[in-house]
Every structure is written in structure tokens, then in C-alpha cells.
N, C-alpha and C positions, 0 to 999 in steps of 0.2 A: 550288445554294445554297452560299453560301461557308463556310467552317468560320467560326466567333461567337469573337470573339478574347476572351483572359481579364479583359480590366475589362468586357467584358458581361455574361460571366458569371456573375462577382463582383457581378457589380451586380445580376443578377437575382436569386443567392441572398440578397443581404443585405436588400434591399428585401421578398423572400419572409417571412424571417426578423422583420420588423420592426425591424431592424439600424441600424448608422449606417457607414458605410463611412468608413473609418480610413489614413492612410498606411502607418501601418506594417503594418497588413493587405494592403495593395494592395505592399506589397514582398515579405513574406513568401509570397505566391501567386504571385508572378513569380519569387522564388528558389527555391520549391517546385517549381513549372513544368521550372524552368533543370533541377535537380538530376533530376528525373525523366526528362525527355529526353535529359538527356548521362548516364543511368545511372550519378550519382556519387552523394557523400554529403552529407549537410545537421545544422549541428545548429543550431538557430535558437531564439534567446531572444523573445518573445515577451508582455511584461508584462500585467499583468491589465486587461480591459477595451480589449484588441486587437480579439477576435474570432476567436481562432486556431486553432477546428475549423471555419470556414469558408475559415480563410486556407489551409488543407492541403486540407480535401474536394473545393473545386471544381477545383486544377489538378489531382487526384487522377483526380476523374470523367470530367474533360476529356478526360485520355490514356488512356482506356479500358482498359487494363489493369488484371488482378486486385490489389488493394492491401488487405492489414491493416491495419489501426487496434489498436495494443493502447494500452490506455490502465492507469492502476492503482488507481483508484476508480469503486465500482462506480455514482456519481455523474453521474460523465463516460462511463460507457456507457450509462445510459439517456438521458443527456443526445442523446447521439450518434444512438440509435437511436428514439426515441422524436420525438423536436423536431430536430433539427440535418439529419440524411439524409430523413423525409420532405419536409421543405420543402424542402429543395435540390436533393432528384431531383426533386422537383412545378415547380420553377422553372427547372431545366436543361433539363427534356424538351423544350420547343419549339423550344431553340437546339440543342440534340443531335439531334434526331431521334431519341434511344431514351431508355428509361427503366430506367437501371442499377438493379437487384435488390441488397439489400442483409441481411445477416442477422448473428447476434446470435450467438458462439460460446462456451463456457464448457465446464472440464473437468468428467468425467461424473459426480461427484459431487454438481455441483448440479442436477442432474436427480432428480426421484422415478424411483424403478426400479418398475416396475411386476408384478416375480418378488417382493420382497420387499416388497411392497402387498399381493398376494394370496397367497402361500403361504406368509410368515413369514421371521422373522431367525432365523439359523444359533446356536444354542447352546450359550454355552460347555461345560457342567456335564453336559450331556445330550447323546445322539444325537440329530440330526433337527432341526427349526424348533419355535417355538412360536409363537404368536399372539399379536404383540406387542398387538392390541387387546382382545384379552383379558386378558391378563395386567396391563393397567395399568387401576387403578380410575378408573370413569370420571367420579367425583367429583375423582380428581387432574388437574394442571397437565398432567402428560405425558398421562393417557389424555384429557384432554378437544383437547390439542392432535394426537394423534391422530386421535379419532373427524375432526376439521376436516381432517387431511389427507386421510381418506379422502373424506370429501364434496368435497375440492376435485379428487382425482380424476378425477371422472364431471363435471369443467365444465375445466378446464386444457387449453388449445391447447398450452401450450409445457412443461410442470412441471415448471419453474423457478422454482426455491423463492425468488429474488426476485420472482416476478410473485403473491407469495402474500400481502395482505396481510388482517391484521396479521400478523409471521411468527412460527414458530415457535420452539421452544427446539433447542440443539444435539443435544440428547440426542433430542430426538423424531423431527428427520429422519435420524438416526442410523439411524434403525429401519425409515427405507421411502426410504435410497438407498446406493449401495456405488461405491465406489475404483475404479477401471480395473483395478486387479489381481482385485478381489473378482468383477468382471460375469463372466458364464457367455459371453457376444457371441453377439453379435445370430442367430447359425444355430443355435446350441446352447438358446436360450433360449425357453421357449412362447410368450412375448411380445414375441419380439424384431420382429416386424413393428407392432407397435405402440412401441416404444422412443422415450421420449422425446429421449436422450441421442443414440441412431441418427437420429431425425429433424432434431437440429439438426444433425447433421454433414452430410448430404445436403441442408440448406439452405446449408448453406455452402459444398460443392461446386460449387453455382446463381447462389451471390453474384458480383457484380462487386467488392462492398465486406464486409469482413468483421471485425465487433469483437470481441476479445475480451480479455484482460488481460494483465498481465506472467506471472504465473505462467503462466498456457496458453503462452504465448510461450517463457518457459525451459525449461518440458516439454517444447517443442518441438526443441528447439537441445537441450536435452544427452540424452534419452532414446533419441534416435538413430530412432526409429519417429514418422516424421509423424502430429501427431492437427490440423495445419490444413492446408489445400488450399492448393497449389502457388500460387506469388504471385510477381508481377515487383515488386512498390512493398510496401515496409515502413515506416509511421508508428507513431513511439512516440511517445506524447502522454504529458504526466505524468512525461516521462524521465528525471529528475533522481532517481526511486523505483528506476531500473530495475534499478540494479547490486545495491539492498540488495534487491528481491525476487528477482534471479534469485541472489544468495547463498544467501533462504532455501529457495529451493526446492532446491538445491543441498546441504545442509545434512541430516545423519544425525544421526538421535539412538536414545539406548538406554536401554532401564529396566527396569528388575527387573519392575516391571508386565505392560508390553509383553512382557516373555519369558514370562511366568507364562500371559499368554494366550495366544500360543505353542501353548505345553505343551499349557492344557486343551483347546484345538481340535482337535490333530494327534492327542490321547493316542490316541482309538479307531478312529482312523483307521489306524492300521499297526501292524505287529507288537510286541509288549512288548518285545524287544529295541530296540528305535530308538526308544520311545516313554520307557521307562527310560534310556536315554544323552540324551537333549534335557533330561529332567525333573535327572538328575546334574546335568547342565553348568549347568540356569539356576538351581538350589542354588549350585553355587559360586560364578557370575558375583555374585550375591544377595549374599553373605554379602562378599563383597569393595566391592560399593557401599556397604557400609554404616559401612565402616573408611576409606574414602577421602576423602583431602581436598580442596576446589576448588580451582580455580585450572589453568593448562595445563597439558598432560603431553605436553612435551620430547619424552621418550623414555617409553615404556608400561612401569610396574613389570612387573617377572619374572612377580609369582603374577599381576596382572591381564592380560596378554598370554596365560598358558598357558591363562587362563579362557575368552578370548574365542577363541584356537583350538579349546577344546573344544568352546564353543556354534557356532562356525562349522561344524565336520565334523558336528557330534549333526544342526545344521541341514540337512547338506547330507545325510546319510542319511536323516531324516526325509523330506525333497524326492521322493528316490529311492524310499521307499516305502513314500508315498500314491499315486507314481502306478504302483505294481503290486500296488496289493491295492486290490480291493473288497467293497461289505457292502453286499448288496443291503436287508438289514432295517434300513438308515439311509434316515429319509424325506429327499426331494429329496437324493439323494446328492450329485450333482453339484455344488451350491448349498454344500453342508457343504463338501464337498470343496477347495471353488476358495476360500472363506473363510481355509480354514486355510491352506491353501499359500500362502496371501497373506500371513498373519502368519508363518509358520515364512521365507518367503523375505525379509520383510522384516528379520529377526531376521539374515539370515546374510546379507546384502548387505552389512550396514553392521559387522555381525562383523569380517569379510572386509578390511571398509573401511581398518577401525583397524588390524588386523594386518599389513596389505599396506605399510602407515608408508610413505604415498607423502611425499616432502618439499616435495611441492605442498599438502599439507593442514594445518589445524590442529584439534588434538584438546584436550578439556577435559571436566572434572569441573564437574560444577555441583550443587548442593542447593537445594533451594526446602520452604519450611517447610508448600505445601500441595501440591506437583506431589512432595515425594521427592528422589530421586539418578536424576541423569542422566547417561548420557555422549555428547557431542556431537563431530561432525567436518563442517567447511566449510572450503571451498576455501581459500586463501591470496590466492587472486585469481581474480576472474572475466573477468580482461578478456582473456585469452589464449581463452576459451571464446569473449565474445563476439565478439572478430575474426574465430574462425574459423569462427564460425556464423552471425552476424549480415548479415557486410559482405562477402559473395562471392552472388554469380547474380544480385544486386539492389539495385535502390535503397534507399536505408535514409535517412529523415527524422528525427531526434528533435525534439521541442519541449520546452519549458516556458519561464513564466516564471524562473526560477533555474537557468541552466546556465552562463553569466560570471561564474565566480571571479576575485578579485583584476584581475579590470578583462580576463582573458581567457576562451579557452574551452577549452583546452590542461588544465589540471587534472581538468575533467569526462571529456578526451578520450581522457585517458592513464586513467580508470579503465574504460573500453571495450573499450581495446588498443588508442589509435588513436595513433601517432605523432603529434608537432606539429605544428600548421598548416601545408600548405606544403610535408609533407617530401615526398617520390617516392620510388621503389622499387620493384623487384621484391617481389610479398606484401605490398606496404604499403598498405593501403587509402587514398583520397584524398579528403579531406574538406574542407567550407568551414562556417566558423562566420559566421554574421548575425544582430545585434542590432538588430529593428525598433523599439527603442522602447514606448514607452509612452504612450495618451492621457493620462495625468494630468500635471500640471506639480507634480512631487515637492516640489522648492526652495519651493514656493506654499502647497502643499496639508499639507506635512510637516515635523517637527522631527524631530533624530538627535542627542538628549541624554546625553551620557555623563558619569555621576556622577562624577567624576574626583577628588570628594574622602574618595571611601569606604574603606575597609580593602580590603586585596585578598581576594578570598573563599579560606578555607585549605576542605580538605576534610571534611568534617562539625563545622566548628568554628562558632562562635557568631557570629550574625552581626546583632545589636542593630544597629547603623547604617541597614545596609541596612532592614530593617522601619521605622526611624524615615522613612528616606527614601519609603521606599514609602506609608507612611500619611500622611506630606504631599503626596505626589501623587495618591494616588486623591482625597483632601479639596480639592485645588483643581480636580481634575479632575471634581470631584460626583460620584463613582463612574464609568462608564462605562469600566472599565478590563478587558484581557483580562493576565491575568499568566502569561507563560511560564515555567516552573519549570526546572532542567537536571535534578529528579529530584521523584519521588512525596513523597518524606518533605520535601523543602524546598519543594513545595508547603502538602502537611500540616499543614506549622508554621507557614506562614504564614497560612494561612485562619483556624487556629486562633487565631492571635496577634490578627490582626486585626477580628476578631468581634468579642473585647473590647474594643477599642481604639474601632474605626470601628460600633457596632452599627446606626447611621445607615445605612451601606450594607451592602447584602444581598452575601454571599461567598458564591458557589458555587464547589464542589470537584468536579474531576471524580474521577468513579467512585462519587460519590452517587444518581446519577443516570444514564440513558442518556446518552451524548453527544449525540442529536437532541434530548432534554428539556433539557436543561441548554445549547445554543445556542439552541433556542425562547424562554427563557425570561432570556435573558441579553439577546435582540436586542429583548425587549417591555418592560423596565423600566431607561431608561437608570441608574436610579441605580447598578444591579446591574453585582456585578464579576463576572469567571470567571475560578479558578486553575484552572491543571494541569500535565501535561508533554507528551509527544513528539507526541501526535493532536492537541492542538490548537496547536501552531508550525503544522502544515500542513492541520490539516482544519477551521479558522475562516473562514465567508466571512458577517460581519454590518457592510452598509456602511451607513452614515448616524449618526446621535449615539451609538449605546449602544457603541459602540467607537472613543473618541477617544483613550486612550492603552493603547499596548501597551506591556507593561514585562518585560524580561527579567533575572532576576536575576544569571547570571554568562553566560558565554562557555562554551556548549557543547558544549564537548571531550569525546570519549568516556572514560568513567573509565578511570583510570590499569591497574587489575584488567582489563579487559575481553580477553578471550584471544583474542578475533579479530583487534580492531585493533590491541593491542599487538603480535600477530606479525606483522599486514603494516607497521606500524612500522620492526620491529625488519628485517623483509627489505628495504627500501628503503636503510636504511642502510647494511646488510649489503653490496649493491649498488652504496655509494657515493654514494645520494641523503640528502635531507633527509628523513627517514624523519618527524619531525614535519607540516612543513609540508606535505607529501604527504598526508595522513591526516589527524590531528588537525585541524589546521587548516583541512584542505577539509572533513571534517565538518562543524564548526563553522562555516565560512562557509556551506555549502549552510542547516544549519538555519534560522542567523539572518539568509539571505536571506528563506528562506520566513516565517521569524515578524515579520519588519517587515512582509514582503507584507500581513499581515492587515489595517494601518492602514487606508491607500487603497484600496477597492474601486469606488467611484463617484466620477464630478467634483465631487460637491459634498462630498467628505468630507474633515476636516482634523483635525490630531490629532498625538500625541508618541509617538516611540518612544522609551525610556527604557533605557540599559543599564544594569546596578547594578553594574557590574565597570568600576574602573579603569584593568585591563589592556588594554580596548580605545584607549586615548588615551595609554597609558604604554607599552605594549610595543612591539620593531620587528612583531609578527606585527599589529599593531593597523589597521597600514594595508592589508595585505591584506584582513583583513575588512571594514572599513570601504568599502571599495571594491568589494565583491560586493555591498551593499544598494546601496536605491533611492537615490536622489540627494538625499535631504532637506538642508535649510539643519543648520549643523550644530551644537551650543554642547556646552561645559562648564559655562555660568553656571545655577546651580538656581534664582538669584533672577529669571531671564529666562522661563524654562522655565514656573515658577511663575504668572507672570504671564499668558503667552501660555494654559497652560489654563484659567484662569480666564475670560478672555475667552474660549473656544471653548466655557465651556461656558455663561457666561451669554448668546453668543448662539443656541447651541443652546437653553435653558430658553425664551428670548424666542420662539423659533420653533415649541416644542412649545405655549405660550399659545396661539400668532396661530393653527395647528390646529385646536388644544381649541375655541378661541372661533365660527372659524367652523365646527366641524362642529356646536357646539354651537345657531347660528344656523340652520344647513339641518336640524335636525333637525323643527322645526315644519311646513316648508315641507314636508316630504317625506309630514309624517302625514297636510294636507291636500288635497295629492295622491291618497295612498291612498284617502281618504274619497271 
């Protein structure tokens, strides 16, 4: 039988799928194909309503070798593993002759642990476990979401707390799953032959195809101890996420808190000397967070440096001895045991971190008026990590719709660690960037509105124009508006402001509401707006009328305070680059690629992206951005803009009639059917 060339393939999963088979799908799987075979690199842009987890899965399956999928929405992995991989192994099987095994992989805290289901959580205050279903009244939120975890139990194949629905609260699975640090592993453990966490890694050692996220993925690359099964093909889907999650996983933090539990874990665990030097050191660290100002810290003040070497040594004698004393009159010692040394080592890792003052890192103070004082250190850059983790023994695919900044891919590639297009070299990994397009006809379907006659937006200053503007746009737009915010509080005010103003149209605010409530409820009443900030630029997918104008209020540069970005800023230029348009600017254009994506989701969808900033049509940075969104037709005229959603939306109204009227007409025919 001859090997089934790839438009078969393709053709067999999409037609599985109920699909439409697309050109720039059918290049993307030929480029994917290429890249896998010649064991190079791929980053391929991919716009919405491609098809672009089949345009990777089938050359994937094709070449039969082990390949991860990490994607960074937990959306796009059930998408994957639920709908997308069975139909496409159920469709491949006949042209393959086998049927690739595929499994679902996630790090072991979303697993129910089955030690601490039945013997209890380790306590701080006390020796020994208590009973977290006893202990919480079973009229409460948490013991009622309790007693449910324990029923789901004795029925769960996988306990994985997203297959639980409706889920629970943070606090409640807090209580019945533990860290990678905290697990007892799987020989050590009474239940580790039963181990949920241990059964999906052994399904995953079985896969041909393996999904799991960014963060698993980062764990994987910097912790240095594989927790995913050896692999020839690496897909990151969603990749445009990938540098800011594998930053956060990257990313220490510290608190008077965090060290206080510490303390109370470790205290009876080891001798009063070393239990007295930890409790010293996390008084003084305490008492110094509380005098501190925010903002970055350069160089680590005198008394705060001498603090965090004390808590680092208190820690690192602590370490030393819990593991030479035991107390047999502690129940489940071991379980107590391996908890604390999880918070004492966590306490002195990132101790260690700050004081080691690597000048690859950046350090900062932060306050939060409900989280406290914290102290935090993340990389300076993660693209040296992922070169040298990512792009050596194997092929490596990124996708997303938004990876072509400023009209290339070069900006996405240098924050990877990837040299520009093209380059060669010894240690220089060698990569090809491919833009398949888009089924939508932007120029057709879309406007790129830029208010050009507004004040430029100053930093928490007043900004009456803009609202003027904006409330004559949702008005001709009949509400259907999603409003992108650059921050909580300039959403805030605008919700606020506009209530009064428009009471006609319903303003929902995110954070009143879950995010899944609050886009249910925005995609079922076109009149209805939705304000907010960062999750919904990238996590809005409501196509047809109730979202015809997307409107963003300024150009979403990271704030100017922000201690991450302004230190890889400030190294870029240091360096001799454009430390702005490096950073800031690809920020910003990654965002407001993703927040115009929200318009067009389907062919039949039209509508205005509206910027309320100036600076995009007046500044020189104006055409970079401009040039990373979709291709819409483009104005500055408001009296045009005006006009155009008015007409989208009286033909949208006209269409919601011609509906209403005939579902109102099949509704008789349907009763006397029944009858």
C-alpha cells in the first residue's frame, strides 16, 4: 500500500472534523510537514478561522514520531483532546494503518492526591493532619464543596479538577492536592499505585501525542528534572503567551506570609535551636517589609540583604535538620514532614536568589492593599533559556494568530533567543517564519478608526474627550461594543461614567461577574457592552452582531513604574538597541494585534476597531503598530466611521427581525407536530 500523501490527509481530517479546507491551512501543513522532516524550526502566523490545530496535527501524526502540543489556555486543550485528536486519529486510521494514542498532561497539582483525601492536610499550628471534612461546617461553601470533592472521588477516571464540573473554590482543592515539592512519590506513598498524577504521566509515556501547557513546558526547560516524555516534535500553539508564562513560572516571590508558614511547619519538626534562628530571621525579614518602598531595587539595601542572608542560612539549617530528627508521636510524619520542607526550601531558594544578585535578574518591592509586601525576582530575559532549551534535539513549531510584528517575525523571534531570519551559525538555531493568511477579507469585513482628533492620553489624567467619543460610538453602534481598557481603573470609570450617560445600553464590567458569565451574557443581548482590561484583549471569541465595534482606549505600553519591563528596556539600550521599540512597543503591538483579532471571528462578521489614542496616526512608532493588526480599510474621519456603524447596525437589527419573525412563525408548526 503506498504511503496517503498530505492533502489526503488533510482532507480526511477536515471533512471528519466537519471543517472547510482553507489554503492557508493546506500551506501551513505542508510547511509544518517541511519543518519536521528537515528537523528545523517553524514560527507560522496563522489568523483566526484557519483551522490551525489541524493544519499542525495531521503532518504531526503523519511522521510518526513523539510530538507535544503545549498550548496556554486551558480552552485549547480540551479543544485538542476532546474534539480536534479523536476525530483526526478516527480519520487518519485507515490511511495510516495505526492508530496514534494520544494523552492529556498537566503538572501534579491539578490532580486530587489521594494521601490527602483520606488521611488529611498537614497543620500548621498543630502536630499531625486534621480532617479537613470535618473541620469545615458542612453548611459552608468550602465544606459543602468538600463533602463534593469527596463524592467525585469514588467516580473520577482522571482527578483532574478540570474534568470536575461545576468546580470548585481555590481554597477547597487546596485541601485534597499538593505541589511536586509537597507529594511523598508514588513508592513512598500508600496510595501511590493508585495516583492520579502518577497515572497520567504513564499515559503519557504510551502517547504518540502529548498536551499540555506552557507552564508544564517551562517546568520542563528550566527545573532541569524532565516531568514530559522524551519527544522529537515540539508544537506551541497559543505561542505569542509563551515568553510571559515561561517568565512567570520563572519568577520568585517572597512574604512575610509565606515565611511565617515557614516557621509554623518546620517549628516541631527540629531542634529549638534551628527552629529559634528561622523564627529570628523571619521577625527581621517582617519588620524590614514593612519600612520598604516599591519600585526596583538596583542594588539590595544593607539591613535588607543582611535579613535575607539570615533567612537563607536559618533556612538552610532548618533543611539539615528535619532531615535528621524524627518524632515518631507526629501522625503521618512523613506527609508533615515533606510539607514543611517544601515551604522552608521554598523560603531559601529564592532567599539565596536575591542575595546571589545575579545581573541576569530583576528584583522589586511591591505592596498590594489586599495580598501585603512582597518581594519579587524574574529573569531579565528568557530568551537565552529558551534557545538553549527549546531549539536543540528537535523540531520546534510555534503558532498563533499574532506572531508578525511591524510587518515581520524577527521581533517575536529575538524574544526566544532566536537570531533574524536567515542568520547561520554555529549555536544559532535556524528558523523560517510563514504567514498563511487569513480566510476573512479584513479590507471587506473591517474598519481601523483612529480618533486622530483626541487629546493624547497623559497618565491618570482626565480624559472627558475620549468618553464623549466613546459614547458616540457605542450610540451609533446600538451598543454591541467590547471596550478594551490599558487598566482596571480606566475601565472603572468608564462603565461608571457611561451608565449615566447611555443607560439605554447595559455596561458590564469585568470582575462583577465570572469572565464565562459576563461573555455569555454579552454574546446574548446585542445592545450590551463589555468593559475591561488584559483577559479580555485576548480571551473574547463572540462572532456575529453582539460584537461589532471593538474600541481601545490608548496604545498599551507597559507602565512606565513597571520593574520588569523597564529593566529589560533599560538593558537593551544599555546594549546599544532601541530599548523602546524592543519592548514597549512589541508589547503593545502583540496586545493590539490580539484585541482588534476580537472583531472578525466568522465570514459573516463586520464591524469597527476604534483606537482612542492619537498617537497611533501621529507618532513615528504609529506605523509599526499599525502594521502588526489585521488589514482593515483604514480612516481618521469620525463622520465616516459614524455612518458605516450605523448601517451595520441597522442591518444587523433588520436581521435579528427577519429571525425573531420566522422562528416566531415555525413555532406553531413545531407544537402541531408535537401534538
Amino acid at each position: 500500500m503506498t504511503k496517503p500523501s498530505l492533502p489526503e490527509l488533510l482532507h480526511a481530517a477536515v471533512t471528519a472534523v466537519g471543517g472547510t479546507e482553507r489554503p492557508g491551512q493546506v500551506t501551513m501543513a505542508e510547511s509544518v510537514a517541511e519543518a519536521i522532516d528537515g528537523n528545523s524550526h517553524l514560527l507560522v502566523q496563522a489568523g483566526t478561522g484557519t483551522g490551525k490545530s489541524l493544519g499542525y496535527l495531521v503532518p504531526a501524526l503523519a511522521h510518526g514520531e513523539r510530538v507535544v502540543v503545549a498550548t496556554a489556555t486551558l480552552a485549547l486543550q480540551r479543544q485538542l483532546v476532546e474534539r480536534d485528536l479523536p476525530r483526526t486519529v478516527d480519520a487518519l486510521h485507515p490511511l495510516l494503518r495505526r492508530r496514534p494514542e494520544f494523552a492529556m498532561l498537566k503538572g501534579r497539582s491539578n490532580y486530587l492526591c489521594l494521601h490527602r483525601l483520606h488521611e488529611g492536610v498537614p497543620q500548621d499550628e498543630e502536630e499531625g493532619l486534621f480532617d479537613q471534612f470535618e473541620a469545615a461546617a458542612p453548611t459552608s461553601k468550602l465544606g459543602q464543596d468538600l463533602l463534593r470533592l469527596r463524592d467525585w472521588s469514588d467516580d473520577t477516571e482522571t482527578g483532574d479538577r478540570d474534568d470536575l464540573t461545576p468546580g470548585v473554590s481555590d481554597r477547597a482543592w487546596a485541601q485534597v492536592s499538593v505541589s511536586s515539592r509537597e507529594c511523598l512519590g508514588a513508592t513512598k506513598c500508600a496510595y501511590g499505585a493508585e495516583c492520579f498524577a502518577e497515572m497520567a504521566r504513564e499515559r503519557a509515556k504510551l502517547a504518540e501525542v502529548v498536551v499540555t501547557n506552557h507552564a508544564l513546558l517551562a517546568i520542563d526547560a528550566i527545573e532541569g528534572a524532565p516531568v514530559l516524555p522524551q519527544h522529537e516534535v515540539l508544537i506551541v500553539d497559543e505561542a505569542h503567551e509563551l515568553v510571559s508564562r515561561v517568565t512567570g513560572v520563572a519568577t520568585g516571590e517572597l512574604t512575610p506570609g509565606q515565611v511565617n508558614r515557614a516557621v509554623r511547619r518546620a517549628a516541631k519538626l527540629v531542634n529549638e535551636k534551628a527552629a529559634d534562628q528561622l523564627q529570628t530571621a523571619a521577625e527581621g525579614f517582617e519588620r524590614l517589609m514593612e519600612l520598604a518602598l516599591p519600585g526596583r531595587l538596583e542594588e539590595i539595601p544593607e539591613d535588607l540583604g543582611y535579613a535575607l542572608m539570615a533567612l537563607r542560612d536559618a533556612c538552610r539549617t532548618v533543611i539539615s535538620a528535619i532531615g535528621a530528627t524524627r518524632d515518631k508521636s507526629v501522625q503521618d510524619e512523613d506527609a508533615v514532614r515533606k510539607q514543611a520542607l517544601a515551604s522552608v526550601e521554598s523560603v531559601h531558594d529564592v532567599a539565596e536568589r536575591i542575595t546571589n544578585g545575579s545581573e541576569w535578574d530583576v528584583v522589586w518591592y511591591e505592596r498590594h492593599d489586599r495580598f501585603g509586601a512582597s518581594l519579587r525576582v524574574a529573569p531579565m530575559s528568557v530568551s537565552g533559556l529558551l534557545r538553549e532549551k527549546l531549539f536543540t534535539d528537535r523540531s520546534v513549531v510555534l503558532t498563533s494568530a499574532t506572531l508578525k510584528l511591524g510587518g515581520d517575525f524577527n521581533g517575536v523571534g529575538a524574544s526566544l533567543g532566536l537570531a533574524p531570519e536567515g542568520t547561520k551559525g554555529d549555536d544559532v538555531p535556524e528558523w523560517k517564519g510563514v504567514d498563511v493568511g487569513s480566510p476573512f477579507d479584513y479590507r471587506k469585513q473591517g474598519i481601523l478608526y483612529v480618533a486622530k482628533h483626541l487629546s493624547r492620553p497623559a497618565r491618570d489624567g482626565d480624559r472627558g474627550d475620549m468618553l464623549d467619543e466613546l459614547t458616540e460610538l457605542i450610540q451609533a453602534a446600538g451598543g454591541r461594543t467590547l471596550g478594551l481598557f490599558s487598566s482596571m481603573r480606566a475601565a472603572q470609570l468608564a462603565a461608571e461614567e457611561l451608565r449615566s450617560r447611555i443607560p439605554e445600553y447595559p455596561i458590564l464590567l469585568q470582575g462583577e461577574e465570572t469572565l464565562g458569565e459576563l461573555i455569555k451574557n454579552f454574546a446574548a443581548d446585542p445592545k450590551t457592552c463589555l468593559f475591561g482590561t488584559l483577559s479580555l484583549w485576548q480571551g473574547v471569541d463572540v462572532p456575529g452582531p453582539s460584537c461589532q465595534l471593538v474600541v481601545m482606549d490608548k496604545i498599551p505600553f507597559p507602565r512606565p513604574d513597571d520593574p520588569l519591563m523597564s529593566a529589560r528596556q533599560k538593558a537593551v539600550e544599555d546594549a546599544g538597541g532601541n530599548g523602546f521599540m524592543a519592548v514597549a512597543a512589541t508589547h503593545a503591538a502583540l496586545l493590539m494585534a490580539q484585541g482588534a483579532g476580537r472583531l472578525v471571528r466568522a465570514t459573516g462578521d463586520r464591524g469597527v476597531v476604534a483606537v482612542l489614542d492619537p498617537r497611533l496616526a501621529t507618532a513615528r512608532y504609529g506605523s509599526y503598530l499599525k502594521a502588526s493588526l489585521p488589514d482593515f480599510w483604514y480612516t481618521t474621519d469620525r463622520n465616516q466611521v459614524r455612518r458605516s456603524l450605523s448601517a451595520i447596525d441597522a442591518k444587523a437589527r433588520e436581521t435579528e427581525a427577519a429571525e425573531a419573525n420566522e422562528a416566531a412563525v415555525a413555532e406553531p408548526v413545531e407544537a402541531e407536530e408535537s401534538e
